[in-house]
KOLPA-386960 format. One record per residue (C-alpha): residue number from 1; x, y, z; residue in one letter; chain. Coordinates in steps of 0.25 Angstrom, whole numbers, plus 2048, in hexadecimal, padded with zeros to 3 digits. Layout:
BEGIN
guvo,u,v,w,filum,tiba
NUM,X,Y,Z,a,A
...
//
This chain:
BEGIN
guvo,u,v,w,filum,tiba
1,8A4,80D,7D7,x,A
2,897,812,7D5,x,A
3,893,820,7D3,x,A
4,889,828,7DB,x,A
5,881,82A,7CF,x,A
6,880,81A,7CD,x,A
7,87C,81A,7DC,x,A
8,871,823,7DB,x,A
9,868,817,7D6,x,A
10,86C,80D,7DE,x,A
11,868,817,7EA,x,A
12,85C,81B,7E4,x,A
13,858,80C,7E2,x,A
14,85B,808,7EF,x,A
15,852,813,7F5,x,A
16,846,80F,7EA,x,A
17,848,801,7EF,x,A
18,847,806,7FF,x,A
19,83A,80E,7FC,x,A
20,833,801,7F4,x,A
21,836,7F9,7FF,x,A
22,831,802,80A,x,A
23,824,805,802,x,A
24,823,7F5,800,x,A
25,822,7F4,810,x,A
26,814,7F8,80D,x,A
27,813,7EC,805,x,A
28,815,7E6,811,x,A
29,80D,7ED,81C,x,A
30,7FE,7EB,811,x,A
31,802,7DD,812,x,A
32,7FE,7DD,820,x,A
33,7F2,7E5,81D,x,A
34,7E8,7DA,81C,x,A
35,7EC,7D1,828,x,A
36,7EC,7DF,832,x,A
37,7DE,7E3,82A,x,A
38,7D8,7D6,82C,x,A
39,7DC,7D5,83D,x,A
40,7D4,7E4,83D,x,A
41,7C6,7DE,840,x,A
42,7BA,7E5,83B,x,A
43,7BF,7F2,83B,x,A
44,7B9,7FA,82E,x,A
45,7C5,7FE,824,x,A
46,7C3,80E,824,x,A
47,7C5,80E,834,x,A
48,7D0,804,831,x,A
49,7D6,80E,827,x,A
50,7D4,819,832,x,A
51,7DB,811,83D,x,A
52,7E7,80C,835,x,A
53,7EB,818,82E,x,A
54,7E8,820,83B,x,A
55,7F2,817,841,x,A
56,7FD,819,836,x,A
57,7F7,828,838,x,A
58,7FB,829,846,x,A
59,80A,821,843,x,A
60,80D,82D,83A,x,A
61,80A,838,843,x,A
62,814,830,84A,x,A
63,81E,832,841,x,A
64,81B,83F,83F,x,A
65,81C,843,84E,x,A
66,82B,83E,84B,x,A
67,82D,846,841,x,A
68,82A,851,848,x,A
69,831,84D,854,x,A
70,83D,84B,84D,x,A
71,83E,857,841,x,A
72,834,85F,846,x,A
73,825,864,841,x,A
74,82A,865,832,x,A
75,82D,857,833,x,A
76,81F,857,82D,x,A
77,81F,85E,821,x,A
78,81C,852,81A,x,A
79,80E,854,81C,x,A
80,80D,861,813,x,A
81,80C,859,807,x,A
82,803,85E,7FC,x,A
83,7F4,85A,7FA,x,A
84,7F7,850,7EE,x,A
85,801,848,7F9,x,A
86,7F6,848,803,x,A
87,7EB,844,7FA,x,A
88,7F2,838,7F4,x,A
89,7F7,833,801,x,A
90,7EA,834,806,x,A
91,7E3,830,7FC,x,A
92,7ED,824,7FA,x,A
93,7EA,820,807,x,A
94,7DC,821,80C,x,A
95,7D6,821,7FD,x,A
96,7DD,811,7FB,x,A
97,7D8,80C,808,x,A
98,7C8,814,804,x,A
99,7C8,80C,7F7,x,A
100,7CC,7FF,7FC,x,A
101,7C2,7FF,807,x,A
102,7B7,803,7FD,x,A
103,7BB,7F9,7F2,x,A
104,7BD,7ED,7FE,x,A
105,7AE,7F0,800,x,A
106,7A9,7F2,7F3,x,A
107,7AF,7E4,7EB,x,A
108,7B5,7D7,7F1,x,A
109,7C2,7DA,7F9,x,A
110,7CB,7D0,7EF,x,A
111,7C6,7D9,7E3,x,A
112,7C8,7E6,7EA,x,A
113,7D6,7E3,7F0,x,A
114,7DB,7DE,7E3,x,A
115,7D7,7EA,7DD,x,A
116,7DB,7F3,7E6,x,A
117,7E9,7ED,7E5,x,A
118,7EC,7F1,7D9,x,A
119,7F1,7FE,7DE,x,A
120,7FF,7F5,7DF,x,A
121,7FE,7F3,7D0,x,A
122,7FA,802,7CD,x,A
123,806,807,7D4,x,A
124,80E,7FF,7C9,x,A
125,808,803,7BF,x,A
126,807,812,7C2,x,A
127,813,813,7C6,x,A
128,817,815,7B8,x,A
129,811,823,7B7,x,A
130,81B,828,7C4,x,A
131,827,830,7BF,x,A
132,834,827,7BD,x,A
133,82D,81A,7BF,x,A
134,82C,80F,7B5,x,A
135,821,804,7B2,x,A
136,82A,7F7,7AE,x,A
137,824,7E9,7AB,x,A
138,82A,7E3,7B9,x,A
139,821,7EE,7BF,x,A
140,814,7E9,7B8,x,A
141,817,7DB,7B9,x,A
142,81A,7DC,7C7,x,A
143,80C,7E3,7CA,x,A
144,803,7DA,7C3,x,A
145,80A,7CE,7C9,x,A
146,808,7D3,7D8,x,A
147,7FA,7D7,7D2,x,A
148,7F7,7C7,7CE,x,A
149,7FD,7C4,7DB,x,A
150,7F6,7CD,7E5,x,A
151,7E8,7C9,7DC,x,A
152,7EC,7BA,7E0,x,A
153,7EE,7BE,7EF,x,A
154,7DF,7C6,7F0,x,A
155,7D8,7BE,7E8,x,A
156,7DB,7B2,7F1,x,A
157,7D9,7BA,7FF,x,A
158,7CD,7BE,7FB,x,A
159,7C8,7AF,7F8,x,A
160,7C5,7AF,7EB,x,A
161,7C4,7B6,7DC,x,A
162,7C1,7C4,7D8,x,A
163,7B4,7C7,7D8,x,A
164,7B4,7D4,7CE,x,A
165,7A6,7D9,7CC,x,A
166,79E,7E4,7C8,x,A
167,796,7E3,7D5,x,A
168,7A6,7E8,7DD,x,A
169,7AA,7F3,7D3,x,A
170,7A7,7FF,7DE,x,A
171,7B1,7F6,7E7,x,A
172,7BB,7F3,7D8,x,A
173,7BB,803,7D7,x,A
174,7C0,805,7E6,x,A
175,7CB,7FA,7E5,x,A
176,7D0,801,7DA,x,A
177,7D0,80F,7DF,x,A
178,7D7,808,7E9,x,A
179,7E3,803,7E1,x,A
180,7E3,812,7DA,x,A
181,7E3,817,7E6,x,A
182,7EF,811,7EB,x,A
183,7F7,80E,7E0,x,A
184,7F5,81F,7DD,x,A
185,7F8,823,7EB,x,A
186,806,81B,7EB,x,A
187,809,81F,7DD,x,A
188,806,830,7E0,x,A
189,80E,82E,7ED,x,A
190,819,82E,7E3,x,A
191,817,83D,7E0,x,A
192,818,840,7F0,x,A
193,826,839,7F1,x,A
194,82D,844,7FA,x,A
195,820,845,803,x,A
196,825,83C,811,x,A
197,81F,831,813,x,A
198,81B,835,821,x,A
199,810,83C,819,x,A
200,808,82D,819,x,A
201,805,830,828,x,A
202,7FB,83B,824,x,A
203,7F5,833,819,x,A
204,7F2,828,822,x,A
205,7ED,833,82C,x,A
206,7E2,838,822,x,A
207,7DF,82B,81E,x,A
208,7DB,825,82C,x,A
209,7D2,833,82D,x,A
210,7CD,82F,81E,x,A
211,7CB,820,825,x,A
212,7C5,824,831,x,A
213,7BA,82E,829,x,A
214,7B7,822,81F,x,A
215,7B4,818,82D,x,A
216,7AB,823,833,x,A
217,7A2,825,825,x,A
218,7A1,816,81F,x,A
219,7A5,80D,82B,x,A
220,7A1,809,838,x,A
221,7AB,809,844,x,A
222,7B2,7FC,847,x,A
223,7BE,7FC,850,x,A
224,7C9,7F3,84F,x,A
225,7C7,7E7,85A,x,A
226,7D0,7E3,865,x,A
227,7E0,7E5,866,x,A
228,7E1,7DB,858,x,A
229,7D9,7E4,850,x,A
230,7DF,7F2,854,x,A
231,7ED,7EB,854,x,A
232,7EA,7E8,845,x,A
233,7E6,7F6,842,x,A
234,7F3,7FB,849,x,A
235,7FB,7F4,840,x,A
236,7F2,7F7,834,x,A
237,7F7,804,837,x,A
238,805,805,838,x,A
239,807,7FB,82E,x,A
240,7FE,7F8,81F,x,A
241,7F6,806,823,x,A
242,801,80E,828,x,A
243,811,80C,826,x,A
244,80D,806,818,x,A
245,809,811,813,x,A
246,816,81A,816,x,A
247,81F,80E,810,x,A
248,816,80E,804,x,A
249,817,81D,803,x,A
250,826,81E,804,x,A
251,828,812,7FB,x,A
252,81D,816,7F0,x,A
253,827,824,7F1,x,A
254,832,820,7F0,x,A
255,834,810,7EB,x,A
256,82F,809,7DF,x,A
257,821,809,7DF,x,A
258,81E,800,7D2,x,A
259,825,7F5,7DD,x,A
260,81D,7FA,7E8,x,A
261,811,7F8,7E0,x,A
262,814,7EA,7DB,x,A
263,81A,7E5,7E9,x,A
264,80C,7EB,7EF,x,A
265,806,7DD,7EB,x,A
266,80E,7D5,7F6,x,A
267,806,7DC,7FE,x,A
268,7F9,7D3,7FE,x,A
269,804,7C8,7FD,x,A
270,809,7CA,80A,x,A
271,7FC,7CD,810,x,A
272,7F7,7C0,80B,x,A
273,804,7B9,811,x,A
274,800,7BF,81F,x,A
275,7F2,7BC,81E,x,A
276,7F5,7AC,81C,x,A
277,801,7AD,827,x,A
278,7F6,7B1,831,x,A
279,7EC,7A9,82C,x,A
280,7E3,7B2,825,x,A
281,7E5,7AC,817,x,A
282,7EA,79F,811,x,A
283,7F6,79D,809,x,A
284,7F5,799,7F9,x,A
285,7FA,795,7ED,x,A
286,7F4,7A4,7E9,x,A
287,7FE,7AB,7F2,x,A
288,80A,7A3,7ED,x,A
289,805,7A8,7DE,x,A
290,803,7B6,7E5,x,A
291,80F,7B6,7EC,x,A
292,817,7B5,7DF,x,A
293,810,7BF,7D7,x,A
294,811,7CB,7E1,x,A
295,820,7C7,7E6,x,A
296,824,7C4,7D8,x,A
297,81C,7D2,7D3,x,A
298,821,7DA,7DE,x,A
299,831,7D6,7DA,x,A
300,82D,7D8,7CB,x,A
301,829,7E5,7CD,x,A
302,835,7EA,7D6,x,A
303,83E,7E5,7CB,x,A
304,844,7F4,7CC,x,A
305,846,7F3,7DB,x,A
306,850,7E7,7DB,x,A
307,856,7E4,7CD,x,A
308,862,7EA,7CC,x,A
309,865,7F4,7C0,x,A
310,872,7F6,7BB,x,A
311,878,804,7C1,x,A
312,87C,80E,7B8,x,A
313,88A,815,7BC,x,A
//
């Protein structure tokens, strides 16, 4: 029979595993990213970033009016969280989408995204510097294959080559704060691990205020058109910019980030998959190849996660 001290483990495992999975979801949600982005109409990205995060903004007040309802005012003690908390999160937040935008219009998108995604490969690799987490060759392996993959994916979308010049490096130097940004923000969050995740709802407040300030000085007013255009920024919203960021906040926490960051890659895998199903792209030999590399990648580097390791009693 096993004893509780060779249980404890196996328990501990098990809820590694649980988290990983519920921060992957987020994986899942960016997939959709592109399709909902692309149904949006001419609306200018900072008032997009407004609109959305105003919208996952006003879900969590939502939440918290719950909380309250149901365990009183101190429901929201969460919130008193110090400044470094309230500097990443933010930071983390409105800081990734302020570089992307600026590096999307300095430098050709497939160069910019490419860039930019190598936050998912930055997680791995600085992950080694976390307390109690170790840096295998699985790890690397897997990340640089979802890299080679995700590079086949936007390389293709974008309907050509790379097209690295000197004339973009303004734009380079966004994509990169970019990947810094984000790959920084999911990594610190690990020094916040006991502050709630309900704490994400401010974060998205402040950024739709930080949007909304960003439209009013560099952009000119463009409202989304028609019922398909605001439907599109609903689900925006609630989905790849508002419940993605509290799975990936409580999996980041709590699961197995090296994983997290190498499973990130089937992101612009499944949004290329939902582009060609609704007639958006065209299927490939490329994303067969890519399809390979990321999945393949993403199991490599979750080895941890599902190879069972003999127990000690």
């Amino acid at each position: 029979m096993a004893t509780p001290s060779s249980m404890r483990p196996a328990a501990a495992r098990g809820n590694r595993l649980r988290a990983t999975l519920i921060g992957g979801i987020a994986v899942l949600l960016w997939a959709t990213l592109a399709l909902f982005t692309s149904s949006t109409g001419a609306v200018p990205p900072f008032l997009k970033l407004a609109l959305t995060f105003g919208i996952a903004f006003l879900c969590a007040v939502l939440r918290w009016l719950w909380l309250v309802h149901k365990n009183g005012i101190g429901a929201l003690g969460f919130l008193r969280q110090a400044w470094p908390a309230w500097a990443i999160g933010i930071g983390g937040l409105f800081g990734y989408h302020f570089f992307y935008f600026n590096a999307l219009d300095r430098a050709p998108p497939v160069d910019a995204s490419l860039i930019a995604y190598l936050w998912a490969l930055l997680i791995v690799l600085l992950s080694a510097l976390l307390p109690g987490e170790k840096l295998r060759w699985e790890h690397l392996a897997g990340a640089a294959l979802g890299l080679a993959g995700a590079a086949l994916l936007i390389v293709q979308r974008g309907g050509g080559g790379l097209s690295l010049s000197g004339a973009y490096v303004v734009g380079y130097l966004f994509a990169l704060a970019c990947a810094f940004t984000w790959s920084g923000y999911s990594l610190l969050n690990r020094r916040f691990g006991s502050a709630s995740t309900d704490l994400v709802g401010a974060f998205c407040g402040a950024t739709a205020l930080l949007g909304l300030i960003a439209h009013l000085l560099f952009e000119e007013t463009i409202l989304p058109a028609g019922a398909a255009q605001w439907g599109a920024i609903v689900a925006l919203g609630l989905g790849p910019v508002g419940l993605a960021f509290f799975v990936w906040d409580y999996g980041v926490k709590h699961g197995d980030i090296k994983a997290l960051g190498a499973c990130s890659y089937l992101s612009p895998l499944i949004s290329t998959g939902l582009l060609i199903l609704f007639g958006k792209a065209e299927a490939s030999l490329a994303v067969g190849l890519a399809c390979l590399l990321i999945v393949g990648g993403a199991v490599l580097a979750s080895r941890d996660l599902w190879m069972r390791r003999p127990v000690r009693a």
